[in-house]
C-alpha positions as CSV (number, residue, x, y, z in Angstrom):
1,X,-64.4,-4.2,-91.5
2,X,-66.0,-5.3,-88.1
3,X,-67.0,-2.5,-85.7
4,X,-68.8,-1.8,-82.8
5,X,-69.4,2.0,-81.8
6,X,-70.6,2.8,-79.3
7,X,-71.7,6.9,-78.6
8,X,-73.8,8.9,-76.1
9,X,-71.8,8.6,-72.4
10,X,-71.1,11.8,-70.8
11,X,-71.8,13.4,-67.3
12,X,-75.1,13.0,-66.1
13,X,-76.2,14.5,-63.0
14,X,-78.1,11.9,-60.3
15,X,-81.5,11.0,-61.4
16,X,-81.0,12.1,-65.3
17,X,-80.9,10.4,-68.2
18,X,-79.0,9.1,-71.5
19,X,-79.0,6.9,-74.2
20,X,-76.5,4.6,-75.4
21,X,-76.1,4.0,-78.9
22,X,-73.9,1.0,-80.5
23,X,-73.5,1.5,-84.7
24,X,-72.7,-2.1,-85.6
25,X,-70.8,-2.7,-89.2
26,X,-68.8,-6.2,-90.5
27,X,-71.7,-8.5,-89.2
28,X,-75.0,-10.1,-90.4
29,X,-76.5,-8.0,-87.5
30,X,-79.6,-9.7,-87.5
31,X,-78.2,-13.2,-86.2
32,X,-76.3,-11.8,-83.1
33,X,-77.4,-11.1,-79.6
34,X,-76.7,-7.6,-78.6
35,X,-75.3,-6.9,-74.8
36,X,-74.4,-4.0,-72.7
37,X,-71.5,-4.4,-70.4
38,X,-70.3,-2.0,-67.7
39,X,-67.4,-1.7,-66.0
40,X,-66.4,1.0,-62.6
41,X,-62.9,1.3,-61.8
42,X,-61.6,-1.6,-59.9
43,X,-64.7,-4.1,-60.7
44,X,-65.4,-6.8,-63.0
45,X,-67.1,-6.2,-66.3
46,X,-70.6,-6.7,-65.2
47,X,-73.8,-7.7,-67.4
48,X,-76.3,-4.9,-67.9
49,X,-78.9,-5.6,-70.7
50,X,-79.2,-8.0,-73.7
51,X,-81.5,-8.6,-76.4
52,X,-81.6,-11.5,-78.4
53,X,-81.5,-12.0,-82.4
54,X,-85.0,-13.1,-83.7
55,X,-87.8,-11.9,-81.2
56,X,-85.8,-9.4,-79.5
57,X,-86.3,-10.9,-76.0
58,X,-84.7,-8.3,-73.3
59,X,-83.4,-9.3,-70.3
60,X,-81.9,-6.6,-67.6
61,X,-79.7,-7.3,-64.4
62,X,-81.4,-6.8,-61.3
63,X,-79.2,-3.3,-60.5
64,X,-80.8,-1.3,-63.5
65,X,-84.4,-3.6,-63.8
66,X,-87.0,-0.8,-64.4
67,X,-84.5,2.0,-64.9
68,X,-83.0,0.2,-68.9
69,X,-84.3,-0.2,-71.6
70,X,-82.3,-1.8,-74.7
71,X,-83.5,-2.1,-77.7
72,X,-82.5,-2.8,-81.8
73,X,-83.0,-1.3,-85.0
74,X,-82.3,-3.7,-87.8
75,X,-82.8,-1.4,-90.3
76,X,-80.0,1.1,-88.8
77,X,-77.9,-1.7,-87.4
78,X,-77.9,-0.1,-84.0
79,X,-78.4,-1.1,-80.5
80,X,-79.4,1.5,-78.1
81,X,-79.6,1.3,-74.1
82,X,-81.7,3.9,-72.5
83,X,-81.1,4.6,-68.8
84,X,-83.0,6.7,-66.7
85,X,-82.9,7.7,-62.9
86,X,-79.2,7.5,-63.0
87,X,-77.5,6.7,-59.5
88,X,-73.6,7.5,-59.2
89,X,-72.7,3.5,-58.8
90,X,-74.2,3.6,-62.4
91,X,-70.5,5.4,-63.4
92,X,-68.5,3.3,-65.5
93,X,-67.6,2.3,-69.1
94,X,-70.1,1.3,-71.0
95,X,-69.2,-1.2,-73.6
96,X,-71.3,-2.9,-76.2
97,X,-71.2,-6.6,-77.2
98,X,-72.1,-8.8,-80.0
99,X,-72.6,-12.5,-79.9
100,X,-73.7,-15.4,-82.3
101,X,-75.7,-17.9,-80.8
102,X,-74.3,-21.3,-80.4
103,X,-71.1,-20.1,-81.8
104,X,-67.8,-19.2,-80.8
105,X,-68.4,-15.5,-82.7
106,X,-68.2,-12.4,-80.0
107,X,-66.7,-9.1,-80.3
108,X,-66.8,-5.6,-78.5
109,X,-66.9,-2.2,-78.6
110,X,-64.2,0.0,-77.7
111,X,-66.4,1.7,-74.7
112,X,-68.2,5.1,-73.8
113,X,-68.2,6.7,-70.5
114,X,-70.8,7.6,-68.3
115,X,-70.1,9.3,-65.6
116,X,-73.3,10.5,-62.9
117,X,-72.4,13.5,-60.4
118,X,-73.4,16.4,-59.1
């Protein structure tokens, strides 16, 4: 069965941190491009991080470059987003995505929150 989990939102207090984990089952993990989404109340689902499948390229949007790291385990079929020097206009869902290059193939997670105040 295909799933994307993701785990690890909470409340975070401005200038914490966290770390997002996505469990991924159902796929050959190792040909899909891994993504983290966000999405605040009221906005668009907005790009945050992605890595791609074979030499694990990273690329960040320019509101969290230098505070993100994403990264994959293979082995553990997980995707993990670390975030540090969290900013309230971080707050939103955070929702993991797999896609197959030069296919069609893309599916989601259900979402974890993150929520930064004081």
């Amino acid at each position: 069965q295909l799933q994307l989990v993701e785990s690890g939102g909470g409340l975070v207090q401005p200038g914490g941190s966290l770390k997002l984990s996505c469990v991924v089952d159902g796929l050959t993990f190792i040909r899909y491009t891994f993504s983290w989404y966000r999405q605040a109340p009221g906005l668009e689902r907005e790009l945050v991080a992605s890595i791609t499948n074979g030499d694990s390229t990273t690329q960040y949007s320019d509101a969290v470059k230098g505070r993100a790291t994403i990264s994959r385990d293979n082995g553990m079929r997980t995707v993990y987003l670390q975030m540090t020097n969290l900013k309230p206009e971080d707050t939103a869902v955070y929702y993991c995505n797999a896609h197959r290059p030069q296919t069609v193939f893309t599916y989601w997670g259900q979402g974890t929150q993150v929520t930064v105040s004081s």
